[in-house]
Every structure is written in structure tokens, then in C-alpha cells.
C-alpha angles and dihedrals in degrees: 000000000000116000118225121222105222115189125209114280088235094056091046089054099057094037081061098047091047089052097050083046097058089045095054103039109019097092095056087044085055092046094052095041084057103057089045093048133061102234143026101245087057094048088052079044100052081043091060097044092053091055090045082056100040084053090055103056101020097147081062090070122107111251109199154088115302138015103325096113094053089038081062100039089054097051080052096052095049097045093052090064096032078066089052095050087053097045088049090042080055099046091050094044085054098051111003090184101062104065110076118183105245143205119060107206122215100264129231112158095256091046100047093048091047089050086052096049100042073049102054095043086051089053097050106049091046084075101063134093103275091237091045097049091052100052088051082042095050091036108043105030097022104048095222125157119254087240095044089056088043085054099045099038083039097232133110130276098244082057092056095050092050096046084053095039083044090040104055088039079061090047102051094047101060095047097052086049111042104236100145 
């Protein structure tokens, strides 16, 4: 005789919805992690704690027509790495000499110029507010709407405009000046 393991209907429930969750939304969460982290393996890794998250408080997320499922996974998603910015703007404040920027990459010329500007941009925008630095992320290299971002980082669309106008002024400015 085998004995079956049954789990209670309500946590069945939420282990399918989760599932159909991460089916339906996990490649545009990748896409944007992507483009928020440095690498691909943090951005897998920023997938994955969103869904932890998402598992541990799955009656918080939003059941309903439309994209409000995706709208929470993605604040998630952002404020996870916002959290990460501030805990390496922490670590760098606390010892700015430990932190040395890693991976040489083989050079060709094209390579090499590719590897300085994709550099520079990251530099730069490590620099900015975290807030600041996803709505540029999310607009610019993302393509996504002014009202989608409002709805997904919960905030208004004249907020998003002036974190943008704010954001490439930044920009602009540090890399005029630097100070990178």
C-alpha cells in the first residue's frame, strides 16, 4: 500500500495559480530583470526571488481581469533590486576600495567599445535614485508605456515623467562630467 501525500485544496489552489502565473509572466519579468541587473544570472536570480516571494504571500496577489498580477509581480520585482542597489550603495559607501568592478572581457575593438559603453551607461545609472533608475530602465530600454510603469510601480504618471525628465538630466550630467 503507497501512501499518497494530499495536500489541502486551498494550497493547491494557490501552488496552481502560482504556476500559471510563472508560465504566463515570467518571460517579460526576465526581460525586464535583465535589463535592471548586470548580468544574466542576477537577473534568473531576481526571477526566482520574486516567485519566492510571490509563494509566500500568495493570497496578496491581485485576482482579476487584466494586468494586475503582472502590475504586482513587477513592483516586486523592482523593489527587490532597488533593495540591492541600496545594500551595494551601502557596501561601497562603507569601504569604497573593496569593490572592484570585475570581468575583463577579451577586447576587439568592437568588443571592447561595446563593453565601455554598456560601462559607462551602468555607471551611470548606479548613481541614480533606485526609483529613478527603474522607470528610465523600464522606459528606455524596456519600451514600456508611462501609464503602464504608474500602474506597476504604483505611482502617477506625472511622477513618471518627472522621474524620466529628472533621470536623463542626471544622466547626462555624470556622464559629461566623469564621474564614474
Amino acid at each position: 500500500m503507497t501512501a499518497t501525500l494530499s495536500l489541502p485544496a486551498a494550497e493547491t489552489d494557490e501552488a496552481s495559480r502560482l504556476g500559471e502565473l510563472f508560465d504566463v509572466h515570467h518571460q517579460r519579468l526576465y526581460k525586464l530583470a535583465r535589463r535592471l541587473s548586470a548580468t544574466a544570472d542576477d537577473a534568473r536570480d531576481l526571477v526566482q526571488e520574486t516567485f519566492l516571494r510571490a509563494a509566500r504571500s500568495a493570497r496578496s496577489i491581485p485576482d482579476g481581469p487584466g494586468t494586475s498580477a503582472e502590475a504586482w509581480l513587477v513592483r516586486v520585482l523592482v523593489n527587490i533590486q532597488r533593495d540591492e542597489w541600496r545594500r551595494k550603495t551601502t557596501r561601497k559607501r562603507l569601504d569604497p576600495e573593496g569593490e572592484a568592478h570585475a570581468a575583463r572581457e577579451p577586447s576587439s575593438p568592437d568588443h571592447e567599445s561595446a563593453f565601455i559603453a554598456k560601462t559607462v551607461v551602468w555607471r551611470a545609472l548606479e548613481q541614480l535614485d533606485p526609483r529613478r533608475r527603474a522607470v528610465i530602465v523600464m522606459y528606455e530600454l524596456e519600451g514600456a508605456t508611462i501609464a503602464s510603469i504608474a500602474e506597476m510601480l504604483g505611482i502617477s504618471a506625472v511622477t513618471v515623467r518627472w522621474h524620466l525628465s529628472i533621470g536623463r538630466r542626471e544622466l547626462a550630467a555624470i556622464v559629461r562630467s566623469g564621474r564614474l
